[in-house]
C-alpha positions as CSV (number, residue, x, y, z in Angstrom):
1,X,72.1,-66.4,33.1
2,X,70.5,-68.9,30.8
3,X,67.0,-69.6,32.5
4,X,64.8,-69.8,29.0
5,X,61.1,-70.4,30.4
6,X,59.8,-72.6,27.6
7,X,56.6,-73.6,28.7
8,X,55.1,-69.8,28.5
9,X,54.4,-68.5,24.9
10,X,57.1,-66.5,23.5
11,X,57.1,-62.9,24.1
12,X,55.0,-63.6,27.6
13,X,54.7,-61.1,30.3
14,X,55.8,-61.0,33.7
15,X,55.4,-59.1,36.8
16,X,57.5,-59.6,40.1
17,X,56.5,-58.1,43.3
18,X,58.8,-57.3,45.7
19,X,61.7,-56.7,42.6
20,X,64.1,-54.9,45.3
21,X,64.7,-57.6,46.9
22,X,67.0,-60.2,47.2
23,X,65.4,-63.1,44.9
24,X,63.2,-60.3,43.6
25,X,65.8,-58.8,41.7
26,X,67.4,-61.8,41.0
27,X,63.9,-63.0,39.6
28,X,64.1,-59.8,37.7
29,X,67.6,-60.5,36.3
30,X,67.0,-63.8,35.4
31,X,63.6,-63.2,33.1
32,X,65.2,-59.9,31.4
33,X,67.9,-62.2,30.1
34,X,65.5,-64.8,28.5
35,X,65.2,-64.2,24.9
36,X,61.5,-66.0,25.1
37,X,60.2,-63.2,27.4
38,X,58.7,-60.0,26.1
39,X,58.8,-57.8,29.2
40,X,58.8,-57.7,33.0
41,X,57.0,-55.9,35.2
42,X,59.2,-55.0,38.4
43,X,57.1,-54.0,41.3
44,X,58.7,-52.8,44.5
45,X,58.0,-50.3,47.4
46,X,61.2,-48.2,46.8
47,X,60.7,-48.8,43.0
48,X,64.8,-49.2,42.8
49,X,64.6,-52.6,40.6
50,X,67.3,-53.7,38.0
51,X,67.3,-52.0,35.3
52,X,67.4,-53.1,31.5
53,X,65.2,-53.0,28.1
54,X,62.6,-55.0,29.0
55,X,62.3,-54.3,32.6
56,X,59.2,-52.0,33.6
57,X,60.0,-50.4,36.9
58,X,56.9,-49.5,39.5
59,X,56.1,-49.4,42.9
60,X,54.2,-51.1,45.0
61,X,53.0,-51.1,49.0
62,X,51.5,-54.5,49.9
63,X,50.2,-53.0,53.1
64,X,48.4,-50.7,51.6
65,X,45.5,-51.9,49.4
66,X,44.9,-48.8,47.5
67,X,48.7,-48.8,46.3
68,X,48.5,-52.5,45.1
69,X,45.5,-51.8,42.7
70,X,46.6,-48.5,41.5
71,X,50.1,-50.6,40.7
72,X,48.4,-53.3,39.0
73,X,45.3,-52.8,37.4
74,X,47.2,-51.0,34.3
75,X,49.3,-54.2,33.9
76,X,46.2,-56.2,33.8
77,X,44.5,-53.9,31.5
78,X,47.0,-54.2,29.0
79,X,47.1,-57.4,28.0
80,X,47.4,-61.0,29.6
81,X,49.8,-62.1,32.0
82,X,51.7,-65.3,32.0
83,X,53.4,-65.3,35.3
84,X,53.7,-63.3,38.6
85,X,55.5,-63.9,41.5
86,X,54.9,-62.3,44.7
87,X,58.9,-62.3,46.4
88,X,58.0,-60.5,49.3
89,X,58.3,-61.3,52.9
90,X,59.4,-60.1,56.3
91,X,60.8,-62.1,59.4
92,X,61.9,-60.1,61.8
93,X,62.0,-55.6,61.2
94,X,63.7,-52.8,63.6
95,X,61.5,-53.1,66.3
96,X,60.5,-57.2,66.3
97,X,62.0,-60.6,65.3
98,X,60.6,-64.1,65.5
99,X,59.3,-65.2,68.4
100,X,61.1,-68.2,70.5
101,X,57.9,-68.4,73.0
102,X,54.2,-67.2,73.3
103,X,54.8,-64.8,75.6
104,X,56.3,-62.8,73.1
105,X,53.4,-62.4,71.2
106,X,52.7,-59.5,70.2
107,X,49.7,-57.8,68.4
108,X,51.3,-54.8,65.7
109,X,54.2,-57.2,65.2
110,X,51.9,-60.4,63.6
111,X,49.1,-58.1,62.0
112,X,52.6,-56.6,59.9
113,X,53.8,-59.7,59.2
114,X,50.1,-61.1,58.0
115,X,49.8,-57.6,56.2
116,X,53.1,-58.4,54.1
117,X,53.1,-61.9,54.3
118,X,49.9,-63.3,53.8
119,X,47.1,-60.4,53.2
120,X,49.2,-58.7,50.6
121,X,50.1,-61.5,48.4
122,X,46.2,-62.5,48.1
123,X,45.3,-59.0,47.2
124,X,48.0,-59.5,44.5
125,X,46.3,-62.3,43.5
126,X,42.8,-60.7,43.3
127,X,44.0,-58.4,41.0
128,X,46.1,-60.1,38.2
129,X,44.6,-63.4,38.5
130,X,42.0,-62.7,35.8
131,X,44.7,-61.2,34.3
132,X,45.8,-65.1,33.6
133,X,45.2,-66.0,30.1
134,X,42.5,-68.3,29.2
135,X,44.1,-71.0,26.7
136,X,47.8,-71.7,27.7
137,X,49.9,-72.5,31.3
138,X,49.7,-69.7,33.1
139,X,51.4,-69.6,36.5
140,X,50.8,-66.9,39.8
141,X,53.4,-68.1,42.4
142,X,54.7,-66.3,45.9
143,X,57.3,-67.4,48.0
144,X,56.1,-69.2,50.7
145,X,58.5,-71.2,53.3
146,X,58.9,-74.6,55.1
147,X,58.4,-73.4,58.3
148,X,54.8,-72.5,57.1
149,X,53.8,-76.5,56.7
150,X,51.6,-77.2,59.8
151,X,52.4,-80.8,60.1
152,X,56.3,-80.2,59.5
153,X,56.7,-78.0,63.1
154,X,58.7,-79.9,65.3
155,X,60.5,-77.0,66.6
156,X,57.6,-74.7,67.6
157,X,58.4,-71.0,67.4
158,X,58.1,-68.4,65.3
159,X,54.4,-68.1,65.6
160,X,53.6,-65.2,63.3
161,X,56.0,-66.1,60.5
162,X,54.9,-69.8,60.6
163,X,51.5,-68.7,60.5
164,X,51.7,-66.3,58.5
165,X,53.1,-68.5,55.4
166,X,50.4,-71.1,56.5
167,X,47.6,-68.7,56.2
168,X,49.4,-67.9,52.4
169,X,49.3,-71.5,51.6
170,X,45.5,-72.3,52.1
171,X,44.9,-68.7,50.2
172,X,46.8,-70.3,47.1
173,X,44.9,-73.9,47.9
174,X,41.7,-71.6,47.6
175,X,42.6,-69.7,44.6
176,X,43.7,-72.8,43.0
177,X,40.3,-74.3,43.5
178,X,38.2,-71.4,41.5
179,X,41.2,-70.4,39.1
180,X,40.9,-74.9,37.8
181,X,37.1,-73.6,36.9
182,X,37.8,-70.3,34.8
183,X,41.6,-71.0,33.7
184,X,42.1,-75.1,33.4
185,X,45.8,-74.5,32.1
186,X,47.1,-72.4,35.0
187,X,48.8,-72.9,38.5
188,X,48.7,-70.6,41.2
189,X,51.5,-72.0,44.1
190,X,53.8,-71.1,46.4
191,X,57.7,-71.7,46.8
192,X,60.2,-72.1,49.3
193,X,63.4,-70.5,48.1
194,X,65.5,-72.4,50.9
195,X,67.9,-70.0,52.9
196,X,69.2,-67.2,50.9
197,X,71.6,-65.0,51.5
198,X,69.4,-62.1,52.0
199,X,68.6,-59.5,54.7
200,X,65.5,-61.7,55.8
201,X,67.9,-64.7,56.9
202,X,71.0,-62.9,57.8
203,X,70.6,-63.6,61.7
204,X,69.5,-66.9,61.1
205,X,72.4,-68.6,59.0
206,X,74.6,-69.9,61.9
207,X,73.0,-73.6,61.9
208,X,72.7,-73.9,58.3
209,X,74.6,-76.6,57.0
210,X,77.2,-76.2,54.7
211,X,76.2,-76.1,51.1
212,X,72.3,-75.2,52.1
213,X,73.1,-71.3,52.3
214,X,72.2,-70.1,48.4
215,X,72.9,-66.8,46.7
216,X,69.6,-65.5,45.5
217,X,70.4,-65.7,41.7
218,X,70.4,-69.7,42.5
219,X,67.9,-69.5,44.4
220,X,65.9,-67.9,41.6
221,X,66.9,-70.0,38.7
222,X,66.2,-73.3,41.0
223,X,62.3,-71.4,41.4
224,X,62.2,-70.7,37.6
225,X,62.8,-73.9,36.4
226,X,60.5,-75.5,39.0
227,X,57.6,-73.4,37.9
228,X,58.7,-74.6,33.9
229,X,58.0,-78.0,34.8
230,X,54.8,-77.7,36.8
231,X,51.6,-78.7,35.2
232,X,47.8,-77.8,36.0
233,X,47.2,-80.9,38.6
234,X,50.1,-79.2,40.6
235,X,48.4,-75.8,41.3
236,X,47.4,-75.1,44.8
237,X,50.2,-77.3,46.4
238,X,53.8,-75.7,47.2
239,X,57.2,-76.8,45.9
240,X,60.4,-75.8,47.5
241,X,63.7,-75.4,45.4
242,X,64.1,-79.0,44.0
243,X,60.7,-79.5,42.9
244,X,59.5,-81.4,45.9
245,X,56.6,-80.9,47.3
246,X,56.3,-79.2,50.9
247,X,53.5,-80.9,52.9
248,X,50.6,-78.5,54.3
């Protein structure tokens, strides 16, 4: 792995929510193996995170908003931090899945997916991002998805997770708006990883074209080096894989 993040300060701090997963961990790997960062805070709800020197295992609930500022408020009390990704998400769990019409709707199913998917990542951002340094870039990024881009759905479908990434993106539009006041050198955005070979898209991968299917250190690497080329006038927007922007 040779992701070196060279527009953060040497020796900056990280934190990664959601480090048991997939692109969590491989977020995880990724920053514990560049030489420029000084530790990394891996959050997760079954604390099982990849280990190494710098890695500072914790855990983490984002439905539960006690658990998320009882994880985070010592991270943020001890100094500043350069840049956290939220890498949670859920599609589909043991007793729901996307929905292919409306009248599969169902109540418990969306407010969990808006709990993990949209609530919890903006109660992540309450607490660290005054946690953002004042004087240097800065960047507070969760994964966010395609699908979520309102003027992109042609398909229909998937109503809570569409809406649910939707609702995340105007969060980080909002955010972005206040943060540009306080913070003038930071971002706050979200990303879409693509389809990664992950538990989330594993019953979803039969139409994906060939070559489009990455493994989630790719993935994570792509993300990394996206966010080291992003500058102030980007923040609030989202920006898949490439670096292109994904319209609201």
């Amino acid at each position: 792995m040779s992701t070196t993040l060279t527009s953060l300060p040497e020796y900056y701090r990280a934190v990664i929510v959601g480090a048991s997963g997939g692109i969590g961990a491989a977020f995880v790997r990724h920053l514990a193996a560049d030489t420029r960062c000084g530790e990394v805070h891996a959050l997760s709800r079954s604390g099982e995170v990849p280990d190494g020197p710098k890695v500072r295992a914790g855990s983490i609930n984002l439905e539960d908003p006690a658990s998320i500022r009882a994880a985070l408020e010592p991270v943020a009390a001890n100094g500043p931090v350069h840049l956290a990704i939220v890498a949670s998400g859920v599609l589909h769990g043991e007793n729901f899945g996307p929905e292919k019409t409306w009248r599969h709707l169902d109540a418990a199913s969306m407010a969990r997916v808006f709990a993990i998917n949209t609530t919890g990542p903006a109660l992540v951002a309450a607490a660290l991002l005054d946690a953002l340094p004042r004087e240097g870039k800065s960047v507070f990024a969760a994964l966010s998805a395609r699908v979520g881009s309102i003027s992109d759905n042609r398909l229909g479908g998937w109503h809570a997770y569409r809406a649910s990434k939707a609702a995340l993106n105007q969060i980080i539009r909002t955010c972005s708006i206040e943060l540009a006041r306080k913070r003038r050198e930071a971002l706050i955005v979200g990303l879409h990883p693509g389809t990664v070979e992950t538990a989330l898209s594993e019953p979803f991968r039969g139409n994906v074209p060939d070559g489009r299917l990455f493994t989630p250190d790719y993935s994570a690497e792509c993300l990394l080096n996206v966010i080291d080329t992003l500058t102030p006038q980007q923040s609030g927007r989202c920006f898949d894989f490439a670096g292109e922007e994904v319209l609201p």
